[in-house]
C-alpha positions, 0 to 999 in steps of 0.5 A: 457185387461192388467188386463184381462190377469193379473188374467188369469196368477194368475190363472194359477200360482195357478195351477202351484205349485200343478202340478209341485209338482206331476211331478218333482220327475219325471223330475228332474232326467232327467236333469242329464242323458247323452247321453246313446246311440251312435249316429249309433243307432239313424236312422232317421227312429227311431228317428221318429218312437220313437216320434210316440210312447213316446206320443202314448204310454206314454201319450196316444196321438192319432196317426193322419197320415201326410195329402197330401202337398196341402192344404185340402180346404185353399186357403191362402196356397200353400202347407202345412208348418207346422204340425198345417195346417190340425187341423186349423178346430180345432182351428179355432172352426170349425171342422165338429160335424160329423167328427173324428176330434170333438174328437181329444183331445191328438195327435201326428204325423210326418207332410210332410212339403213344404216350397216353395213360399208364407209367408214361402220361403226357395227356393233361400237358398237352397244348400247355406248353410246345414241346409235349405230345401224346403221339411221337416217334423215335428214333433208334439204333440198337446192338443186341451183343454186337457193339457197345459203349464206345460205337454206340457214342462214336455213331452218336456223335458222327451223325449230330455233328457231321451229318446234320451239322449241329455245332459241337459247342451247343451239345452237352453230354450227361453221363452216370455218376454212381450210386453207392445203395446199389454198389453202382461205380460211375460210368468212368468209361463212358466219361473217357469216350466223351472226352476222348472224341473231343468234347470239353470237359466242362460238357460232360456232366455226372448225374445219379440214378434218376436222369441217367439209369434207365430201367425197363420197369420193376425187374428186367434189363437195365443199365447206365445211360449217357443223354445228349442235350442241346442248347438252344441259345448258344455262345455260353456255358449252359451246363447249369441247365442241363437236366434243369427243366429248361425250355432252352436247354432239352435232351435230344438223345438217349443212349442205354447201355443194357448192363444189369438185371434189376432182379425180383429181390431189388438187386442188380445182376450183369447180364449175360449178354450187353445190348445198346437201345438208343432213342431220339424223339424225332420231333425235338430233332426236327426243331433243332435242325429247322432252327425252331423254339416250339415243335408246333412251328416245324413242317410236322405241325404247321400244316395241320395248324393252318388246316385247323386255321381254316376250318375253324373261326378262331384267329391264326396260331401264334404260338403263345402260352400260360396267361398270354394265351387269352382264352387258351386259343393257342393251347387248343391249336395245338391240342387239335394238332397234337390229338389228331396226330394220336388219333390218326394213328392209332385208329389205323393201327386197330386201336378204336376209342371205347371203354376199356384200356387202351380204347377208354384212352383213346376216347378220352383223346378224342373228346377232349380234342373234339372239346378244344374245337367246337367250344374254343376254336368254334369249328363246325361238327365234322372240323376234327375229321377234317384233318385226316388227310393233312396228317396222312399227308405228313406222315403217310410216306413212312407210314402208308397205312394213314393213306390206306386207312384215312376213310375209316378213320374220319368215319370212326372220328365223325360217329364218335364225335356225334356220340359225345356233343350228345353226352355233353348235352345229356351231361349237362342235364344231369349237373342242372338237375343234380345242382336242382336237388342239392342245399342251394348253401352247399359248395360241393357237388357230389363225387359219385355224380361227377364220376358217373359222368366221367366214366359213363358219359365219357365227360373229362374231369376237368370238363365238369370242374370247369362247368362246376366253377362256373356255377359256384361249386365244386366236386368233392375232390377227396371223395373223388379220390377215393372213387379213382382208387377203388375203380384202379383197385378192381381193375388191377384185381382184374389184370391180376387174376387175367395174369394168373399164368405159369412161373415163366422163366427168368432172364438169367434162367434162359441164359442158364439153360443156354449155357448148359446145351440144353435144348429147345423143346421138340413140339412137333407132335402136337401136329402128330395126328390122323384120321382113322378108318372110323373117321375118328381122329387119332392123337399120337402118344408121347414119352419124354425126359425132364430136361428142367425145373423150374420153381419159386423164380430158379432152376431145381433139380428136384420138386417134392409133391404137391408143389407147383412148378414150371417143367420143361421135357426134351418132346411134347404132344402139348400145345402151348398157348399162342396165336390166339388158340388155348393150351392143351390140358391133361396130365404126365405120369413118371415110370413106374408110378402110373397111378400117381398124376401129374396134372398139367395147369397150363402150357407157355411158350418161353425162349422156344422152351414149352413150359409145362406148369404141373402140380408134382403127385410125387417128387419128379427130378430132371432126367426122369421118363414121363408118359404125356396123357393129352386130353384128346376131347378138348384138343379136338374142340380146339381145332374145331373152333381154330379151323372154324375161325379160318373159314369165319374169317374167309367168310368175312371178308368174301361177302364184306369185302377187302375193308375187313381185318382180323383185330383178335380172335381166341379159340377154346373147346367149347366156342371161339371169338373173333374181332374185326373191323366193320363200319356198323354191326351185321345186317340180319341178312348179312349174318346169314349168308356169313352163317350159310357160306361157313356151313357150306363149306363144311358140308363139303368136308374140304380138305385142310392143307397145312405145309411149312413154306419159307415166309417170303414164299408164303407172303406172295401168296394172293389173299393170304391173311396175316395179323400183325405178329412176328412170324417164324420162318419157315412158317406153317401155311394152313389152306381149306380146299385149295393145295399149298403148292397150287398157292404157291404156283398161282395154279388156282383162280378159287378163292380159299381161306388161307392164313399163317397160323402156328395153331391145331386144325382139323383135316378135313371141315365136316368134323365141324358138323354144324355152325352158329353165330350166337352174338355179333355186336361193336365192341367199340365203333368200328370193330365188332365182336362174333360169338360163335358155336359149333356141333351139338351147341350149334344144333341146340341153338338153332332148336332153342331159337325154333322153339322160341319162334313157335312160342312167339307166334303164339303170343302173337295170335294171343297179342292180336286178340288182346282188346277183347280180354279182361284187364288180368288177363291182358296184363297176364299176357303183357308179362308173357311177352316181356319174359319172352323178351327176356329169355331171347336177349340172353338165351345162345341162338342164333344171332340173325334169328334173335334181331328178328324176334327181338324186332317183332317182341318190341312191336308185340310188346307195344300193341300189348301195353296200348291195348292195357292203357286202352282197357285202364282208361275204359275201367277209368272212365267207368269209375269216373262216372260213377263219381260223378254220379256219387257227387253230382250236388258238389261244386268241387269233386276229389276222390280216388280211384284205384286201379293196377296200371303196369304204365302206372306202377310206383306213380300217382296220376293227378287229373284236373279240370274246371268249366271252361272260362271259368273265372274262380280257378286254374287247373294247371295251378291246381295240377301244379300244387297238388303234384309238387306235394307228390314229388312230381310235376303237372302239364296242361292248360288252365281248364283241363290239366294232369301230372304225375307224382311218386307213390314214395312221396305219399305217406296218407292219400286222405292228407292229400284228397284234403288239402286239394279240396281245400285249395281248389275251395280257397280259389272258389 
């Protein structure tokens, strides 16, 4: 391995003096320039816009636009955090052949980044000091197989010092230093670039594994790295510092050189293919060049700072921090800044606070941003969402979307905000009662209280502790650990069983099959199909050769029966999961063994490779003939339910209007979801004319148009509908109703569904039959879920929901006539109503017809219990006379009476009463004592008074009757 690496750094060592001789001239004068531009004239917005065009312009970099904060299809991450996240197709070798991507060799662009739970958390250090954020951007160059250690250092060192004027002798350079357990030599080339172009020796400095070798994560590309850091004092040798956690002293840029693979077993391999993934966070740029100590003091903050000033009563920003900052005025400034900066951009982005993932971490932004403003800086409710337009103000010209999307978002903070001063209030009561109940000797509040109110109500931890503090408490801290462990346990267990999917193929894997000619996989056939004379559909069938293997992480030659392994054939009729449609199922059979099956698990997309995951019946070997079997009946439900969500989709936005996108949608045989932004949930009203307008158009058995057309055709065309996905190119067009090419020839006024989607769809719309919405509800605020059947499950639906419509009107005759029945029977009927209750909550109907009846059950079941209470106090007051008449020579009567109350199940009803004016005793007293002995509590006045307690508390009711007869005795 060691010598490996050896002759590969000799190598390039070779190629070194030649490089550096043509590029020095060039560099050297670098070194020597200083600062030619005053620091007012470096805005943020040309510090980026600068970036952009040095390697644009200069070195002909491709200019790639920021992709969304959420992840496209990388459930290993919560947001994107780094510049590389979207080309990891690239350097992983497996970027779609048809796609942009295959061609990217020299690009450069400016990168929204989230660093916000997961690996990278800069939450909790926000606001503390004036250089953390949650939201930043990168900026970055990369070379994927075109240029190397030697540009990548020149370009580097050209911009800082020439470009922007930053003076040589303030930049230190750290470079890799080796690392013997890995049988890693130190980056001696990257040393000699360095000091080749001029820079002091005693600025460039060696460091191990942990500042410079940069890896993706466990296993994946990796390499070597060489930091540039800049001082921010000046006229001294600052090298002691670097890498020292000083303030003055800070990494500005990042430059990776992607070398190795970190393989599954820990070793590391040269990779096939060198790539360079640079990263330098444009905020700390931007402090450098406007001459700054805080990123808080540069033209991307002060103006949110003094919006901030302005709607807040709080004094001006002044920049403090630790125990200067009394009363952490400036430490909520600048969490305010830095939250609504993260919360700006990931709403417009499609990422809404919630409960889960990425959403539960956006909501915890947003509250602990919404703490910081009403309880430290004492702004008015509204004050966060004010800030929109200040953000967009300073960002939305490189990214518009703020612009497009800042109504949405300060709606989303209001209604969020609204929802958790109401939790604080909530939670507040429940510390108080809890703190009620506990031993009043007792310090420690319990654990499972606080982590209910954190996970539940939203409540930050550090929120609770605080509020604890100063009550004289605190939380359990180890039990709390324990409860965080469980909860990371379950939901990795979660992500794990979500995870189960085919043996993908690895780096090196790809790269082999590369290097061997073998070629892509031919899917074309999964679209081989036709409508028959009969109307029904016919799938054609497929033969292929075994091209690949793949089994426990390697290429093989052969699989024996009964393994699992990963198979990759010249043709398929499969269709492998993607754009948001589920593989196709079925089996393969080998020549001469038709008996023997090999069932096919699952179906995944690799490098433009389909592979198959199959469990072998019998030994199969690459070059064997198969026989693909698809299963015809669960394709056609596929392309059911994926034709199905074009038209929901159309629907949608025709009677919502423009505001609604597509936020995710997922199609299997037996139903489809669909996710989209919306302010509230669906209207009655408005799911049935979504309802109608689908069923419309498939009661027109439209014709479905589906046509390959180049992308940048395709994207001209009026109302087409994309998502945020890298699309091939040619990309497959699919129009209901209207053709392709009168699209493409703006020859058409009519409205159509017409989107870029890579999926199976039907020829024509009636094979739908029939369409129901069986749920709608939000998801998160601002983005609903639909739920939706279609054919024989969408007719049993609406029958289901006919049937229960009948049966209501029945309960609701019975309901009117309840005040004339006994008291079982109303109780009787009482139930009938809430069962029914039961079954439309859960039963598949049609959503619009469940929000009615649920409507008209709530009123039912309302009418039904006023009715029962009516008909208790009746039964009540006739056995209370019979008491009276049974004690009419007692001054003080206490008895019981028994009765089946549902208002009363599990609870004992204490009612008091003296003569008015009575001088010899209270009733509220008398309620009071009587009902803290039943673990309850009592209301009234001092002649008349009732409580309830809890019918656990009591052990013997003849204790009770006693001692309340004792004491109202005593009184008297």
């Amino acid at each position: 391995m060691a010598a490996h690496i050896g002759l590969v750094k000799q190598l390039h060592c070779a190629l070194l003096k030649t490089k550096l001789s043509a590029l020095s001239a060039g560099i050297r004068r670098c070194s020597a320039l200083s600062n030619s531009e005053s620091h007012k004239q470096f805005t943020s917005k040309r510090v980026r816009r600068k970036f952009i065009d040095f390697f644009k312009e200069g070195y002909e970099h491709r200019v790639v636009p920021s992709t969304p904060v959420r992840p496209r299809g990388d459930p290993t991450l919560l947001f994107v955090n780094a510049g590389m996240n979207q080309f990891k197709p690239i350097l992983l070798g497996c970027p779609d052949p048809r796609s942009e991507m295959v061609s990217y060799r020299r690009v450069v662009n400016s990168q929204k980044c989230v660093r916000a739970g997961g690996k990278h958390n800069d939450l909790e250090d926000v606001g503390k000091d004036v250089y953390h954020h949650t939201f930043f951007e990168m900026l970055g160059n990369w070379s994927f197989g075109d240029y190397f250690k030697v540009e990548a250092c020149a370009m580097a060192w050209r911009l800082l010092t020439e470009e922007y004027g930053i003076p040589a002798d303030r930049l230190y350079i750290s470079y890799f230093s080796g690392d013997t357990a890995n049988g890693l030599p130190a980056d001696e080339e990257t040393r000699l670039i360095w000091l080749s172009m001029g820079v002091r020796p005693d600025h460039v400095l060696p460091f191990g594994m942990k500042d410079n070798f940069w890896e993706m994560g466990e296993t994946g590309p990796c390499g070597p790295c060489t930091e540039i850091h800049y001082d921010h004092i000046g006229n001294r040798n600052a090298a002691a510092l670097v890498n020292a956690d000083s303030p003055d002293v800070v990494e500005i840029w990042n430059l990776v050189f992607m070398q190795y693979n970190r393989e599954v077993n820990g070793s590391l391999r040269p990779l096939p293919q060198c790539s360079v993934d640079t990263g330098m966070g444009l905020e700390r740029l931007v402090t450098v060049l406007q001459g700054k100590r805080s990123n808080y003091d540069t033209d991307l903050f002060t103006p949110l700072l003094s919006a901030i000033h302005q709607c807040s009563k709080a004094p001006a920003y002044q920049g403090r921090t630790g125990e200067a900052d009394v009363g952490q005025v400036d430490m909520a400034y600048r969490v305010l800044a830095d939250h609504i900066r993260t919360l700006c951009v990931c709403i417009a982005d499609g990422v809404y606070p919630g409960m889960t993932g990425a959403e539960l971490v956006l909501r915890r932004i947003l509250r602990r941003a919404v703490r910081f403003s009403t309880e430290v800086l004492q702004a008015p409710e509204g004050a966060l969402a004010s800030l929109v337009p200040t953000v967009a103000h300073i960002l939305g010209d490189a990214y518009p979307e703020l612009h497009i999307e800042s109504e949405r978002i300060m709606d989303l903070i209001n209604q969020n905000e609204v929802q958790f001063l109401s939790s604080l209030k909530q939670g507040r009561r429940v510390i108080d009662r809890t703190l009620s109940n506990m031993d009043k000797d007792s310090a420690v509040f319990p654990a499972s209280v606080a982590w209910s109110l954190h996970r539940n109500l939203g409540f930050p931890l550090d929120l609770i502790d605080l509020m604890l503090e100063e009550k004289g408490k605190m939380v359990d801290k180890k039990e709390m650990t324990v409860l965080e462990d469980e909860y990371e346990k379950l939901r990795f267990q979660s992500e794990e069983d979500d995870g189960n999917r085919v043996d993908q193929l690895d780096l090196h894997s790809l790269a082999e099959l590369q290097s061997q000619g073998v070629p892509h996989t031919d899917d074309s056939q999964k679209y081989c199909y036709s409508l028959g004379s009969d109307g029904q559909y016919v799938f054609q069938s497929c033969r292929a050769s075994v091209l690949a293997l793949y089994c426990d992480g390697a290429l093989v030659s052969e699989v024996n029966e009964g393994q699992c392994c990963g198979v990759i054939l010249d043709q398929t009729s499969f269709y492998a999961e993607q754009g948001g449609q589920a593989h196709d199922q079925g089996y393969f059979t080998k020549d001469g063994l038709q008996d023997v099956l090999f069932p096919v698990k699952s179906v995944r997309l690799a490098g433009g490779y389909v592979v198959h995951q199959v469990t072998a019946g019998e030994t199969l070997r690459t070059g064997d003939q198969v026989e693909l079997h698809l299963d015809e009946a669960n394709r056609l439900g596929c392309m059911v339910k994926h034709t199905t969500t074009h038209l929901l989709n159309f629907a949608l936005r025709e009677l919502l209007g423009p505001s609604v996108n597509q936020r995710g949608s997922h199609c299997t045989a037996s139903r489809l979801r669909f996710d989209f932004s919306v302010k509230g949930s669906l209207s009655v009203s408005e799911l049935q004319q979504v309802e109608e307008l689908v069923q419309h158009i498939i009661r027109q058995n439209a014709e479905v148009y589906i046509e390959e057309v180049l992308l940048y055709k395709a994207k001209q065309i009026t109302g087409l509908r994309t998502i945020d996905e890298v699309y091939p190119d040619p990309v497959r067009l699919v129009s209901v109703a209207v053709p392709v090419s009168d699209l493409l020839n703006s020859n058409t006024t009519e409205q159509a569904s017409v989107e870029l989607c890579c999926g199976t769809h039907l020829l024509r719309t009636g094979a739908i039959r029939d369409f129901v919405i069986v749920s709608e509800r939000q998801m998160v605020k601002g983005i609903s879920r639909i739920l939706a059947v279609t054919g024989d499950e969408a007719k049993k639906a609406q029958e289901t929901g006919q049937a229960m419509q009948e049966e209501l009107e029945s309960l609701a005759v019975q309901v009117e006539a309840a005040s004339s029945l006994s008291m079982p029977a109303a109780q009787m009927l009482s139930k009938e109503v809430g069962l029914l209750m039961n079954a439309v909550d859960i039963t598949p109907i049609p959503q619009w017809q469940r929000r009615e009846l649920q409507t008209r059950l709530k009123a039912m079941q309302k009418t039904s219990n006023t009715t029962i209470r009516k008909l208790e106090i009746k039964e009540a007051a006739s056995k209370a006379k019979e008491l009276l008449v049974k004690h009419s020579n007692k001054p003080v009567v206490v008895d019981l009476i028994q009765t089946d109350s549902i208002s009363l199940s599990g609870k004992v009803l204490c009612a008091c009463q003296v003569p008015k004016g009575s001088a010899s005793g209270s009733a509220i007293k008398w309620a009071h004592s009587v009902c803290a002995r039943l673990g309850g509590n009592a209301d009234g006045s001092t002649d008349v008074a009732k409580g309830v307690g809890n019918a656990a508390s009591l052990t013997d009711i003849t204790d009770i009757l006693h001692w309340a007869e004792e004491f109202a005795q005593n009184k008297i």
